[in-house]
TIZA-986050 format. One record per atom (N, C-alpha, C, O): residue in one letter; x, y, z. Coordinates in steps of 0.001 Angstrom, whole numbers, plus 500000, padded with zeros to 6 digits. Each point is the difference from the previous one (the first is absolute). Layout:
<pakols>
AXYZ/...
</pakols>
This chain:
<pakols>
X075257248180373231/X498956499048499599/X500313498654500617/X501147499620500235/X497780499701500005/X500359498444500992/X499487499320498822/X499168500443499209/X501494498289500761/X499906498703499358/X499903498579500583/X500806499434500739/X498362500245498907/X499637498712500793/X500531498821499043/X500113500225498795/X500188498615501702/X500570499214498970/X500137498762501075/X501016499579500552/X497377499903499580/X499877498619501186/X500153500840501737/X500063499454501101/X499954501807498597/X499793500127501239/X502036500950500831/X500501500409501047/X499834499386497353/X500703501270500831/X500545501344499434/X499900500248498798/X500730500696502163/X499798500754499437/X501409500793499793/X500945499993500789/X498992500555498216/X501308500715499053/X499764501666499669/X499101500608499419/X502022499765501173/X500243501131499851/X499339501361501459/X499717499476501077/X500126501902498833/X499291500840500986/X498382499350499566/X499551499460498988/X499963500862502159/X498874499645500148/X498820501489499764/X499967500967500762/X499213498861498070/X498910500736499739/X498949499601499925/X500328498972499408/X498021500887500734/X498905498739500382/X499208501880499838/X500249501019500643/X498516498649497904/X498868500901500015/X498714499123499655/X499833499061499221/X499438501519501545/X498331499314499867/X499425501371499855/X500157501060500606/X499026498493498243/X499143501210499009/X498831499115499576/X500092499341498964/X499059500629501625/X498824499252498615/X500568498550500504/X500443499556498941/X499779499547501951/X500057499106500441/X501578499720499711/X500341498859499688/X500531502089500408/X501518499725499330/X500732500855501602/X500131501220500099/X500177497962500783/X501104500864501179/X501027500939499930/X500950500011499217/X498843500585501456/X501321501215500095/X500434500516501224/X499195499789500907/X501629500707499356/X501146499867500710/X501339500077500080/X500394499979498834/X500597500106501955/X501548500149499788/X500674499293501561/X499587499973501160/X501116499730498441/X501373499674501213/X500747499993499913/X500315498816499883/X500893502049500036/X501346500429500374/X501292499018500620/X500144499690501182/X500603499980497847/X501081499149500668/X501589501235500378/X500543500704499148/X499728499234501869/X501005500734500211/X501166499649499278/X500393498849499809/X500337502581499652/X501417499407499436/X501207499862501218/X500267500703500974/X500386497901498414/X501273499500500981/X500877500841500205/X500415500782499145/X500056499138502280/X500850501197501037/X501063499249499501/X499866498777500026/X501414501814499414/X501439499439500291/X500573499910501250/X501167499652500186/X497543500845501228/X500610499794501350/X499616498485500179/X500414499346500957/X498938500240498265/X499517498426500012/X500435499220498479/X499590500017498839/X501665499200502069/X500762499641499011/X499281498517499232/X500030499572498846/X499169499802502770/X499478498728499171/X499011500241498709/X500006499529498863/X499197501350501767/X498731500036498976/X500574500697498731/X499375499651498998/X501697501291500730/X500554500660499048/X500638498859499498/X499779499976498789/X501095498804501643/X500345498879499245/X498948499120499254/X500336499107499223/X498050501285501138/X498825499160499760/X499438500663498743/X499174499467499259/X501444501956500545/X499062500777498773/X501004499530498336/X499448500692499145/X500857499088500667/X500776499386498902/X500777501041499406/X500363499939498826/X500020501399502242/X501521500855499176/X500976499451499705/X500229498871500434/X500379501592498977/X501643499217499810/X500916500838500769/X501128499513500074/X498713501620500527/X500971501189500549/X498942500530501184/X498862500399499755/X501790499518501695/X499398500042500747/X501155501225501190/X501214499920500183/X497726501157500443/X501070500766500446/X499347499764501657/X498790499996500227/X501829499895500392/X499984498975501438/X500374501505501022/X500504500985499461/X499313499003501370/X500040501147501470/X499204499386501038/X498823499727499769/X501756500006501460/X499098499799500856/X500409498477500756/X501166499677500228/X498005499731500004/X499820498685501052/X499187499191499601/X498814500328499951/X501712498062499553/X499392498574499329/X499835499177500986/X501144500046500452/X498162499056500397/X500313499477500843/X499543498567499760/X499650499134500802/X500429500858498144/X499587498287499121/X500507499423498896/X499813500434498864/X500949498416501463/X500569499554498713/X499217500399498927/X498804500234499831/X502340499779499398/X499676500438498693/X500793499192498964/X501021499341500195/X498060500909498257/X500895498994498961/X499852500992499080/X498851500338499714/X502172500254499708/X500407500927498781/X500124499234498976/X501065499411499815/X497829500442499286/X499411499251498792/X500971500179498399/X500512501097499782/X499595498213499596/X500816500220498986/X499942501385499454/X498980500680500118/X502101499755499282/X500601501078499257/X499120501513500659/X499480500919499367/X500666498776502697/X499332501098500261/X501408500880500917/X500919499493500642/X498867501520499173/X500831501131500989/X499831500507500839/X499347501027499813/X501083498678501703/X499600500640500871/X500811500927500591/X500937499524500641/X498937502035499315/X501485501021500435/X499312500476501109/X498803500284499944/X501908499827501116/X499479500708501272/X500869501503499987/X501118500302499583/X498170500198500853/X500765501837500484/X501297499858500291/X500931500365499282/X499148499089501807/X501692499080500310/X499468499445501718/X499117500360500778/X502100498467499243/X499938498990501168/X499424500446501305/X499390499161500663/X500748502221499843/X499611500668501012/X498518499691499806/X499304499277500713/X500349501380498227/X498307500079500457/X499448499233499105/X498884500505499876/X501181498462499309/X499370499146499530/X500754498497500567/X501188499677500001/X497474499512500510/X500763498982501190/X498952499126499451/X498831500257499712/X501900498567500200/X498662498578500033/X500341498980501013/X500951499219499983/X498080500921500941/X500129499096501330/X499466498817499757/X498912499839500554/X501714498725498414/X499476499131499525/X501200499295499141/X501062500617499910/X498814498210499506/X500663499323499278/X499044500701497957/X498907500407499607/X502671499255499740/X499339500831499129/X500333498561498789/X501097499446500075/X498147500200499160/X500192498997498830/X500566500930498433/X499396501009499636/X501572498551499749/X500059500676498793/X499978498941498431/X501006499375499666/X497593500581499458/X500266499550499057/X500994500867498933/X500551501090500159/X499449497901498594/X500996500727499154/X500023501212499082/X498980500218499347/X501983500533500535/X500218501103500122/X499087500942500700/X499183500417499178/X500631500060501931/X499653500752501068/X500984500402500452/X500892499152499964/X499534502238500681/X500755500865500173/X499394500453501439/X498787500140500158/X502262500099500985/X499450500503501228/X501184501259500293/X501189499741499816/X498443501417500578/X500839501033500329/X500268501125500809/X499086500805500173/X501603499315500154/X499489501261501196/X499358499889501204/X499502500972500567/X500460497323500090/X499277499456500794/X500446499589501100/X501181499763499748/X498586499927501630/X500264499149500911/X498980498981500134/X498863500263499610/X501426498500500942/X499697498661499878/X500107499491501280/X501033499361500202/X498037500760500907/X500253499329501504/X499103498657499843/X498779499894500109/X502337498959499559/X498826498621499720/X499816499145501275/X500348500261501152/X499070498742498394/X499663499432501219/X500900498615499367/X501229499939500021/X498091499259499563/X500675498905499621/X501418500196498771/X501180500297500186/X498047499384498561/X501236500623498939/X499575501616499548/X498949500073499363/X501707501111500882/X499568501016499503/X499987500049498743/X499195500723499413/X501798498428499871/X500079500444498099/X499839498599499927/X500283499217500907/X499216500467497895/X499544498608499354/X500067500618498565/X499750501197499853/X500521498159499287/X500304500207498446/X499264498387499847/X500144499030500744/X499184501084498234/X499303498476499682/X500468499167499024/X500325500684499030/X499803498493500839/X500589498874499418/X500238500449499068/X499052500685499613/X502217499327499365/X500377500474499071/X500056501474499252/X500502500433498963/X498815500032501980/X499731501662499729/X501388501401500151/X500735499996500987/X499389500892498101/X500842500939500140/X499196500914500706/X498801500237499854/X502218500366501125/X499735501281500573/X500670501035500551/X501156499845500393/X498216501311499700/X501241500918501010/X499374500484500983/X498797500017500257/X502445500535500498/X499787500831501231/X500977500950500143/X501203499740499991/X498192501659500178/X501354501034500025/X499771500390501365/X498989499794500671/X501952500728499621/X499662500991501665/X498743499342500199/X498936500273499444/X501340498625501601/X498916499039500662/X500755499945500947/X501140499552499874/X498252501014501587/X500932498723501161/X498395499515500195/X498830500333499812/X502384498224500913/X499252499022500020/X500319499078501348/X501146499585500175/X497957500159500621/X500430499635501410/X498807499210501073/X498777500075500123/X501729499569500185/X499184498997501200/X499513498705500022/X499366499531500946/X500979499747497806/X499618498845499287/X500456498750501335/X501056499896500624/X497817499378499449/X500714498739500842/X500655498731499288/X500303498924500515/X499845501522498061/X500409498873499233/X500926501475499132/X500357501044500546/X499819498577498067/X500690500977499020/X499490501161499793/X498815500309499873/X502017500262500099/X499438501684499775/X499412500082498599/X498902500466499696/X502471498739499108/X499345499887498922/X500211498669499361/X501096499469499824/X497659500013499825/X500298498663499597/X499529499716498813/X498981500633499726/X501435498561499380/X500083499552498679/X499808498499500001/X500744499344500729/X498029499824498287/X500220498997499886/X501220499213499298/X501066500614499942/X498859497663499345/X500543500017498780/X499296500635498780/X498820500352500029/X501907499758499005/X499269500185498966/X500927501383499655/X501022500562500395/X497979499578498664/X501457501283498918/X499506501352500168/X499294500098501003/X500822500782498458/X499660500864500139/X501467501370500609/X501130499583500253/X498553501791499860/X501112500945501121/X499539500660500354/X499189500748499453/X501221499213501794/X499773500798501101/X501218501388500282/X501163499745500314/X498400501489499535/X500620501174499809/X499663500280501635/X498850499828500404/X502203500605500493/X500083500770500985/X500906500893500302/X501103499536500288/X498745501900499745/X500815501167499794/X499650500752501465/X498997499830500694/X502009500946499522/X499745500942500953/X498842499509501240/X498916500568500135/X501375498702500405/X499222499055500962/X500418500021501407/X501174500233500286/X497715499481500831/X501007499240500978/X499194499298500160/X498802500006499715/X502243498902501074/X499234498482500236/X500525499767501537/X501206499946500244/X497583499892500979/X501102500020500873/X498572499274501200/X498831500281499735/X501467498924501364/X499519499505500747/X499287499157499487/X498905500371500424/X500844498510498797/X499628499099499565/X501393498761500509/X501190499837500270/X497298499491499551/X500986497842500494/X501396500012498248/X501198499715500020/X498490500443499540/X500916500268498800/X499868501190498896/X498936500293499455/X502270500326500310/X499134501622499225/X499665499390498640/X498871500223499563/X502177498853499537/X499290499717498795/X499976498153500375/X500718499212500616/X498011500732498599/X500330498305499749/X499330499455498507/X498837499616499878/X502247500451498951/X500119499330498983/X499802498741499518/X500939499229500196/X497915500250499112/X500353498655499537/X500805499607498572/X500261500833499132/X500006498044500811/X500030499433498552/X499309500845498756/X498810500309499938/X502122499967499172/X499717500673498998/X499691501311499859/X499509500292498910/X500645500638501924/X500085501599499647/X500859500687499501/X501146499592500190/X498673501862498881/X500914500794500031/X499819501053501117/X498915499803500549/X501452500777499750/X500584500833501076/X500897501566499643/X500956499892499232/X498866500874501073/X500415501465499833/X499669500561501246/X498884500200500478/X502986500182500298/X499165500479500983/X501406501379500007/X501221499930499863/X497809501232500373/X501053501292500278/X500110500723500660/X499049500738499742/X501585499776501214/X499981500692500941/X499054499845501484/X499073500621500519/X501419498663499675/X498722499357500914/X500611499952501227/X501230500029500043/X497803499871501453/X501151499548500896/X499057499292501120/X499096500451500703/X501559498088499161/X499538499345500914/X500699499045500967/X500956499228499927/X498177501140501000/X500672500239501393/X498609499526501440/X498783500170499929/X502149499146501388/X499628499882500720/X498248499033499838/X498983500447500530/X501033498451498786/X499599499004499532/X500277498765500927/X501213499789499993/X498133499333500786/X500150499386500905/X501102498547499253/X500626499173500662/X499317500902498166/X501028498740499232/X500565500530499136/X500710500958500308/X499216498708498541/X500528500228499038/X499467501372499288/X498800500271500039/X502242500672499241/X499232501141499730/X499745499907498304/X499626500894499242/X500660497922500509/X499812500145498694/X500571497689499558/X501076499413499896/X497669500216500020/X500140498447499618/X499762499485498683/X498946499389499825/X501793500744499290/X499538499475498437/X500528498501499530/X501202499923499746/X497947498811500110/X499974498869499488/X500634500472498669/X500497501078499674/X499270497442499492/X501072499623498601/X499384500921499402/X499328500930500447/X501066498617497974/X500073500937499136/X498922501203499364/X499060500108499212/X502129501034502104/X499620501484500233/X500634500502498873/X501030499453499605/X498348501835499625/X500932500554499038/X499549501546499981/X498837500404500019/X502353500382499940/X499514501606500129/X501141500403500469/X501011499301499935/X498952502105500694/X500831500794500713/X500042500302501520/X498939500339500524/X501670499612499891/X500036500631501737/X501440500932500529/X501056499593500485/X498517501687499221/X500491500951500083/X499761501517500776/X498955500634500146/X502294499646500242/X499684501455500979/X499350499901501023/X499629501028500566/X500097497869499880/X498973499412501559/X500903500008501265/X501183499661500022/X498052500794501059/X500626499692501348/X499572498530500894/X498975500034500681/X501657499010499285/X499281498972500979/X500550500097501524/X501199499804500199/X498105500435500657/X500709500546501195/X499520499402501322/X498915499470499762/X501394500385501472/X499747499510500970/X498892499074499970/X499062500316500732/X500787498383498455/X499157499575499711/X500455498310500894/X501162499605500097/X497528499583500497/X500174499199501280/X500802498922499381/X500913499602500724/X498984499833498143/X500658498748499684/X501196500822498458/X500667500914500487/X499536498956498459/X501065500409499217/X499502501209499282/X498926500433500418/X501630500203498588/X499647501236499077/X499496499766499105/X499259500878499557/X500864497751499639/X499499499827499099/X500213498431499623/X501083499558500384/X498175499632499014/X500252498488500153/X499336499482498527/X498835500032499604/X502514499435499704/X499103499239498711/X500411499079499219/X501211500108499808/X498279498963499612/X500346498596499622/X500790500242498400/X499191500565499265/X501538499288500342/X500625500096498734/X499763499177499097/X500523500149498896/X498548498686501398/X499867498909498873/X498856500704498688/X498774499893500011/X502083500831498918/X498842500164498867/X499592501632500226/X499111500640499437/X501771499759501493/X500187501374500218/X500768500839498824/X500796499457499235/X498890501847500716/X500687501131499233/X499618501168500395/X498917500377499553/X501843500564501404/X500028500997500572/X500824500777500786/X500422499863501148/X499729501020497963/X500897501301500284/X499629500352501688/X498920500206500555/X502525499758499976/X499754500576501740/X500572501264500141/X501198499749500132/X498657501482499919/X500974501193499565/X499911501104501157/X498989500051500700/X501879500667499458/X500148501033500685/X498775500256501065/X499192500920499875/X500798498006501321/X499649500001501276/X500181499790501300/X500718499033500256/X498837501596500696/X500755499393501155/X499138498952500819/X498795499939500241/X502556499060500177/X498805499007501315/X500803500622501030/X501222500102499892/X498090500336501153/X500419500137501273/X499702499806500969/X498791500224500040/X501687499350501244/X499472499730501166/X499109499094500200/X499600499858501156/X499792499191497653/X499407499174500407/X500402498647500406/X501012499541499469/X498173499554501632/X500801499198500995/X500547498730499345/X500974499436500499/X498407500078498356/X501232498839499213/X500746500337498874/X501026500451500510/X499093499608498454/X500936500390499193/X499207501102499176/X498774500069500088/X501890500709499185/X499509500930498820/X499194499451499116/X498813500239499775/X502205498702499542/X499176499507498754/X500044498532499990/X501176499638500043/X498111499501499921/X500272498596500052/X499396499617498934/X498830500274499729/X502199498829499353/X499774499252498817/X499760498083499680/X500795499068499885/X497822501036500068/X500037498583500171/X500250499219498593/X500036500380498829/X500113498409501781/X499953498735498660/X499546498585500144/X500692499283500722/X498445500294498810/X499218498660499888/X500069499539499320/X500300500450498894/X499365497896501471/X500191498903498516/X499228500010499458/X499161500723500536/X500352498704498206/X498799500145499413/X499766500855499140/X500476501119500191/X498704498628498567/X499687501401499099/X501469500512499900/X500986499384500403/X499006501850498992/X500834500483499382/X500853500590501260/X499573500595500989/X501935499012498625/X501293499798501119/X500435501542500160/X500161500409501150/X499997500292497995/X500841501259499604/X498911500853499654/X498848499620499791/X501684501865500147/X499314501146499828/X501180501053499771/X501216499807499998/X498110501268499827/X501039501204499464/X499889501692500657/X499421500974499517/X501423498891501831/X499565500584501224/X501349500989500003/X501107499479500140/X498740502187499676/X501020500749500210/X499455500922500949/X498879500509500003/X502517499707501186/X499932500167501146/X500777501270499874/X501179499822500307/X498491501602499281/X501300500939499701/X499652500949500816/X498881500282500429/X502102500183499758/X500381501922500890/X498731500028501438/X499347501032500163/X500478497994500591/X499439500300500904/X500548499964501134/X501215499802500006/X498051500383501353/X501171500558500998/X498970498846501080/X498783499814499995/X502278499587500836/X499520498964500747/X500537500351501224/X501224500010500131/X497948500318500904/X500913500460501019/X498881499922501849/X498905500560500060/X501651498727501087/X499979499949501091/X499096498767499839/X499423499682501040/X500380499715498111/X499454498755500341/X500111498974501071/X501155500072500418/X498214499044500198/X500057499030500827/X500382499059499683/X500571499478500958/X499491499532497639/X500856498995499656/X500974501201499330/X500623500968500438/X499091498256497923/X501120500522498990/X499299501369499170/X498887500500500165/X502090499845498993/X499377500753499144/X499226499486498784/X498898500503499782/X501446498801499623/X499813498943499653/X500381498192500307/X501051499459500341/X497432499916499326/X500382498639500187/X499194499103499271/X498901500448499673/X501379498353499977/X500128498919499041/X499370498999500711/X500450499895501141/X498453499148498515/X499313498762500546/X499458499013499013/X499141500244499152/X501388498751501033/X499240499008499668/X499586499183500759/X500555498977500401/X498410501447499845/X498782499367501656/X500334497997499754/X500397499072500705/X498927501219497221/X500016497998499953/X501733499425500139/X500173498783499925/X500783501929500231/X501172499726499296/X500194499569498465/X500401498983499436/X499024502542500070/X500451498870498820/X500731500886499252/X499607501138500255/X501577498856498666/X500777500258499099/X501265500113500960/X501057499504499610/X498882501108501594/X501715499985500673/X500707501063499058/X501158499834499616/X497900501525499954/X500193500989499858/X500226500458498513/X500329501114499593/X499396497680499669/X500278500250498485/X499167500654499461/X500225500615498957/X498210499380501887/X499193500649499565/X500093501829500023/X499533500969499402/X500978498851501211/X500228501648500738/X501148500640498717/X500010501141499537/X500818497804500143/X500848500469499053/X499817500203498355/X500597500489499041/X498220498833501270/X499132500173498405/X499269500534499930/X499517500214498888/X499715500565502735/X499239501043499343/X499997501658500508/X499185500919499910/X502183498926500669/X500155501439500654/X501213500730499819/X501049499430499702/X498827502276500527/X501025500403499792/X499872501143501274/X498893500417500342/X502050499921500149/X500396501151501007/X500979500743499292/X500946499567499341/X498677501721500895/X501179501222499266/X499314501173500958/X498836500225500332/X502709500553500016/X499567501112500604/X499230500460501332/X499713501137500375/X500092497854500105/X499118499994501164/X501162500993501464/X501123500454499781/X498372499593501129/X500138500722501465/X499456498799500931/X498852499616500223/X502426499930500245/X499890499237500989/X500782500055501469/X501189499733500171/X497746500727500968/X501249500705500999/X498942499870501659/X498871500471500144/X501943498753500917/X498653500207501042/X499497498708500500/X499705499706501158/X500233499383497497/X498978498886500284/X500241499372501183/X501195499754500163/X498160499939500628/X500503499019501203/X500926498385499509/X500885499475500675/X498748500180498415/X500621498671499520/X500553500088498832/X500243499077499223/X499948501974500656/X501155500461498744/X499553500465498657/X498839499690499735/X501702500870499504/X499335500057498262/X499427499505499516/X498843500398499864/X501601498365499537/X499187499100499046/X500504498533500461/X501023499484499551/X498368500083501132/X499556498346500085/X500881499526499221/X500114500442498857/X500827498374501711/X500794499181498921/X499475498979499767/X500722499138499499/X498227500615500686/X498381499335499050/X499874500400498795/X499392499253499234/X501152502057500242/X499747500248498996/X501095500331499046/X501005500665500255/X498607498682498404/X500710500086498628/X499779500248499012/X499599499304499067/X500680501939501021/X499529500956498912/X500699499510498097/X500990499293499811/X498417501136499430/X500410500108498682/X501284500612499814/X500968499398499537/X499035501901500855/X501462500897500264/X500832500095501110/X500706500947500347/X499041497349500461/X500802500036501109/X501205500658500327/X500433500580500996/X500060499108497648/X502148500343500165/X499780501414500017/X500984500525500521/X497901500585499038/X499905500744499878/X499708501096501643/X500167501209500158/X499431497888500668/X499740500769501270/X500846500057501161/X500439498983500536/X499680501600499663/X501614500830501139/X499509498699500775/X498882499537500225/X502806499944500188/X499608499023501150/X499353500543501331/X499345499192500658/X500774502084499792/X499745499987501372/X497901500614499765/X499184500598500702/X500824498876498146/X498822500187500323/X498707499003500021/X498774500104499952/X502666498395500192/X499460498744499911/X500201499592501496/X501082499712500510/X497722500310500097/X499936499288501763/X501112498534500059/X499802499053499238/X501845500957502205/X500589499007499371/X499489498730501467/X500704499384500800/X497866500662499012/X499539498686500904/X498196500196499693/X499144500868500171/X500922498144499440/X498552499656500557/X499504499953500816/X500616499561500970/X497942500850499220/X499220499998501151/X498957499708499685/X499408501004499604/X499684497667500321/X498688499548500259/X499118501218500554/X500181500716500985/X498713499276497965/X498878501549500380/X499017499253500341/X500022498770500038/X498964502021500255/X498257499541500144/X499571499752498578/X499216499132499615/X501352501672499743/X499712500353498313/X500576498963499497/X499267499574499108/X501805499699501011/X500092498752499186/X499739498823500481/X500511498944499623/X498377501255501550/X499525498649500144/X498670500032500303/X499358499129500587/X500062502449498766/X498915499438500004/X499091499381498652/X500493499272499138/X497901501245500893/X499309499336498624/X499492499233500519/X499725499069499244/X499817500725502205/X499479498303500335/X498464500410499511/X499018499262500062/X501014501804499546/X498361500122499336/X500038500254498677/X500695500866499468/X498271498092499779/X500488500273498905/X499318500949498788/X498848500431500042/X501828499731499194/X499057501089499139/X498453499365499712/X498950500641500038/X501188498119499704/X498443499785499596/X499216500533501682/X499101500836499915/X501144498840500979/X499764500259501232/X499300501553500652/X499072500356500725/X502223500334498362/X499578501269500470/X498955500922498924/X499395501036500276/X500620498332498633/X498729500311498735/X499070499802500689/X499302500968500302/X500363497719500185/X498521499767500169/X499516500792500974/X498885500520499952/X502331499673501443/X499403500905501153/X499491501171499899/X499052500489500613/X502024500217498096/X499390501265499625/X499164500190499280/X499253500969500137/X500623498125498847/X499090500146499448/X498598499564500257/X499227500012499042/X500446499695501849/X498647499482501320/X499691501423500551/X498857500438500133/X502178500175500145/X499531501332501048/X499650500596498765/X499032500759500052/X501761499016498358/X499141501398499052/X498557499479499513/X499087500742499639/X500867497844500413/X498788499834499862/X499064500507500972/X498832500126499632/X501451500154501421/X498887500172500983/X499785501331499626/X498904500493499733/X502426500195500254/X499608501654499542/X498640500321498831/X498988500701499983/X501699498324499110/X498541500023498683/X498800499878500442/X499208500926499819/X500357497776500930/X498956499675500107/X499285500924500585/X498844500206499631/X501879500680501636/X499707500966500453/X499400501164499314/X499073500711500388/X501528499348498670/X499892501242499210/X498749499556499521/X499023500678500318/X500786498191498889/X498663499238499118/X499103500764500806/X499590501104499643/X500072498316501497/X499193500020501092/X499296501634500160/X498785500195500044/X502372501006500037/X499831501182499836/X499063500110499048/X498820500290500195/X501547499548499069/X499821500475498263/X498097499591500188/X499204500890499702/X500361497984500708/X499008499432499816/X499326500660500787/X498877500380499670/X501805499990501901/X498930500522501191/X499903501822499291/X499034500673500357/X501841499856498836/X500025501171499439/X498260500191499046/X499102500840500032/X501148497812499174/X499090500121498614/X498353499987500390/X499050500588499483/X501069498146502067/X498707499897500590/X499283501514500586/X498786500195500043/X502363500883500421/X499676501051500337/X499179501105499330/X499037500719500265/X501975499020498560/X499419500996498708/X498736499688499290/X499352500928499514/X500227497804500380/X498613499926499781/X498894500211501233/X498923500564499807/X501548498834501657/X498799500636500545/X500094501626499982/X498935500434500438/X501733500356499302/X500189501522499873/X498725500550498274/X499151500850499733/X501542497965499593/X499155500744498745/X498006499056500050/X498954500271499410/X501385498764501487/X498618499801500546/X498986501258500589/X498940500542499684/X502025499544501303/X499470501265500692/X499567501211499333/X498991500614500346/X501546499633498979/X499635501317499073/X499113499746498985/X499510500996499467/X500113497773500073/X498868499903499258/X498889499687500874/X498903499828499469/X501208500073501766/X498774499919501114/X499732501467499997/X498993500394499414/X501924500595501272/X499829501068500035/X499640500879498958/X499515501089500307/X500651498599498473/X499854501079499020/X498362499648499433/X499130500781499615/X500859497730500509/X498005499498499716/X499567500315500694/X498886500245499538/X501106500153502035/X499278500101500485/X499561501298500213/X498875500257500427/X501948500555499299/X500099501191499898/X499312500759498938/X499490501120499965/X500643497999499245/X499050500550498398/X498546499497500612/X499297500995500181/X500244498179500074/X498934499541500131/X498937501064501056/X498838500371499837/X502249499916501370/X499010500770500881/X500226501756499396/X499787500949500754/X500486499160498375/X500307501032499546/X499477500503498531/X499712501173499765/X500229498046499537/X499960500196498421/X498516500376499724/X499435498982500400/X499645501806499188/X498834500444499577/X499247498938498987/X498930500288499465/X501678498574500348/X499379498767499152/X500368498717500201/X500074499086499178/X500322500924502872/X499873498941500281/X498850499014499918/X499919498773499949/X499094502388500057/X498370498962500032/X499952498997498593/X499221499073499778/X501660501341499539/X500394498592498769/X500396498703500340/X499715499080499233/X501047500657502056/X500388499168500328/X499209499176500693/X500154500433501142/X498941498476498950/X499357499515500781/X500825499551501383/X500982499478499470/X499183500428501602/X500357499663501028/X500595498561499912/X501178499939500351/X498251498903499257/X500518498546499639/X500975500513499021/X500486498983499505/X500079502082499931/X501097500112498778/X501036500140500961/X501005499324500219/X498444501894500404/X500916500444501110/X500931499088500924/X501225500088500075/X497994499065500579/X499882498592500789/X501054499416499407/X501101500109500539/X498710498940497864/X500745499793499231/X501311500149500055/X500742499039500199/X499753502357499608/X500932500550499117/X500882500009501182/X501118499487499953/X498322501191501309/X500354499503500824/X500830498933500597/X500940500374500702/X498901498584499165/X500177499036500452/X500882499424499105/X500925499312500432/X498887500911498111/X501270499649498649/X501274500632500907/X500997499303500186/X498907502096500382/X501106501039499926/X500531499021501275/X501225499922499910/X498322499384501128/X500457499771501343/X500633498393499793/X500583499582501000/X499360499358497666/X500183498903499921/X500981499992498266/X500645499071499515/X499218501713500169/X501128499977498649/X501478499539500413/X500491499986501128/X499981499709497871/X501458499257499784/X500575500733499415/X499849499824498791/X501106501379501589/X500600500620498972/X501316499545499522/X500547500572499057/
</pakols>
């Protein structure tokens, strides 16, 4: 049955004329899960994906999208995720940022690779919210993760790798887990993150082979000095600086900070080009770590001198390219809606006119009705 309400219309479309009353039908097709946009447009909450997307897309609150698996369900596009939305079983070839999580929003991603991004593979504003990434890869993007201010974070088994910078960049106070991950041949360090207001478990992973250090731990003045950062049982090995290393870009604490908010236990340190662990750094359980696995010279990195860009700096850049992604999308959405009414136009042309040269009591209709009705159907506002 159709409902009019100023001119638009709700629900399948049914239209009968009897005795001066129209009739008729038009058929809306049900959404292909080979068409992931328009299946994100029907309001499921659980969506089963196969096939080829080739348009950004935004996975709308508390929706699920599971693909068959990464092989044959592919989205050739940047993908937006409000909060709680779930993506799975997917590959992700983006253009600008492939993953976007929106301001303050929780989300996950299981078995997702994710790749080609000219900015972050996955990026996070400030604001609160966690971001769950499991069984993942993250790999050929300008950076594989890039974290702002205020997230939690869960990341497991993951492996990212071969990332033109950093394979994993998290600002201040990050809080969560990062565990069982590979960070690997990645262009600038393995993993890079500011400790001021931090709390997060670093556990049983490897950095390898990537060209500046494994793990680099920063510290800034300002806001909150210290954080609560454990660094255990991971294996650091063929790096290009250290295995680990220690920066304070502003100079500031001269390492006290490092000693108030970190601990190393158990780690694998063996390979590094510039030795173990940076004697930049001062750990909580210093007395506690084998000397030879304390580098006995310094060496000035790229990594501790850089930052000449600054975080407010790199928010706005990215967050300009996700605006453009949106607007983009807006734009879709609108050239989509304009479609669907000239479609259900059309079918009320076709189905009147059809009754008329057809129906055994058209001669009821005077011709000026016809004319009329006509012309309502070709200038309405739906």
């Amino acid at each position: 049955m159709v409902f009019f309400r100023r001119g638009v219309v709700l629900g399948s479309l049914t239209i009968i004329l009897w005795g001066g009353i129209f009739w008729g039908s038009a058929v809306f097709a049900a959404e292909s899960t080979a068409n992931l946009d328009k299946a994100l447009r029907s309001g499921k909450k659980v969506i089963n994906f196969s096939g080829k997307e080739s348009d950004n897309v935004k996975i709308r609150k508390g929706v699920t999208v599971i693909g068959t698996n990464p092989e044959k369900a592919v989205i050739n596009g940047d993908v937006i995720m409000e909060d709680g939305s779930t993506l799975q079983n997917v590959t992700v070839n983006g253009n600008i940022i492939p993953i976007t999580i929106e301001k303050g929003a929780s989300a996950t991603l299981i078995n997702v690779s994710i790749r080609g991004g000219s900015d972050a593979g996955i990026y996070a504003p400030k604001g609160g919210g966690t971001l769950t990434v499991k069984n993942s890869r993250i790999a050929k993007n300008r950076k594989g993760i890039f974290i702002l201010t205020g997230k939690s974070v869960i990341l497991t088994g993951n492996t990212i790798s071969g990332n033109r910078e950093e394979g994993a960049d998290f600002h201040s106070a990050i809080g969560g887990s990062i565990s069982g991950n590979v960070f690997s041949d990645n262009g600038e360090g393995g993993m890079e993150m500011i400790i001021n207001g931090s709390t997060l478990t670093i556990s049983g992973n490897t950095f390898a082979n990537n060209k500046a250090s494994g793990l680099a731990l920063q510290s800034y003045s300002g806001g909150k000095l210290t954080g609560n950062i454990s660094v255990e049982k991971n294996v650091f090995t063929g790096n290009g600086n250290y295995g680990m290393d220690c920066k304070n870009p502003q100079g500031s604490g001269n390492g006290a900070h490092f000693r108030a908010s970190a601990t190393a236990v158990g780690n694998i340190l063996k390979l590094n080009k510039l030795g173990p662990i940076s004697p930049r750094c001062f750990f909580a359980n210093q007395a506690e770590i084998p000397k030879e696995d304390i580098a006995t010279e310094e060496v000035e990195t790229e990594e501790s001198l850089e930052m000449d860009i600054t975080e407010e700096i790199q928010e706005e850049n990215i967050t300009e390219e996700m605006s453009q992604n949106v607007e983009e999308m807006r734009e879709e959405d609108e050239s989509l809606l304009e479609e669907n009414v000239e479609d259900v136009q059309e079918s009320l042309h076709v189905v009147y006119k059809s009754f008329l040269s057809r129906s055994p009591i058209s001669f009821l209709f005077p011709f000026s009705w016809r004319e009329t009705f006509d012309g309502f159907l070709s200038n309405v506002r739906w």
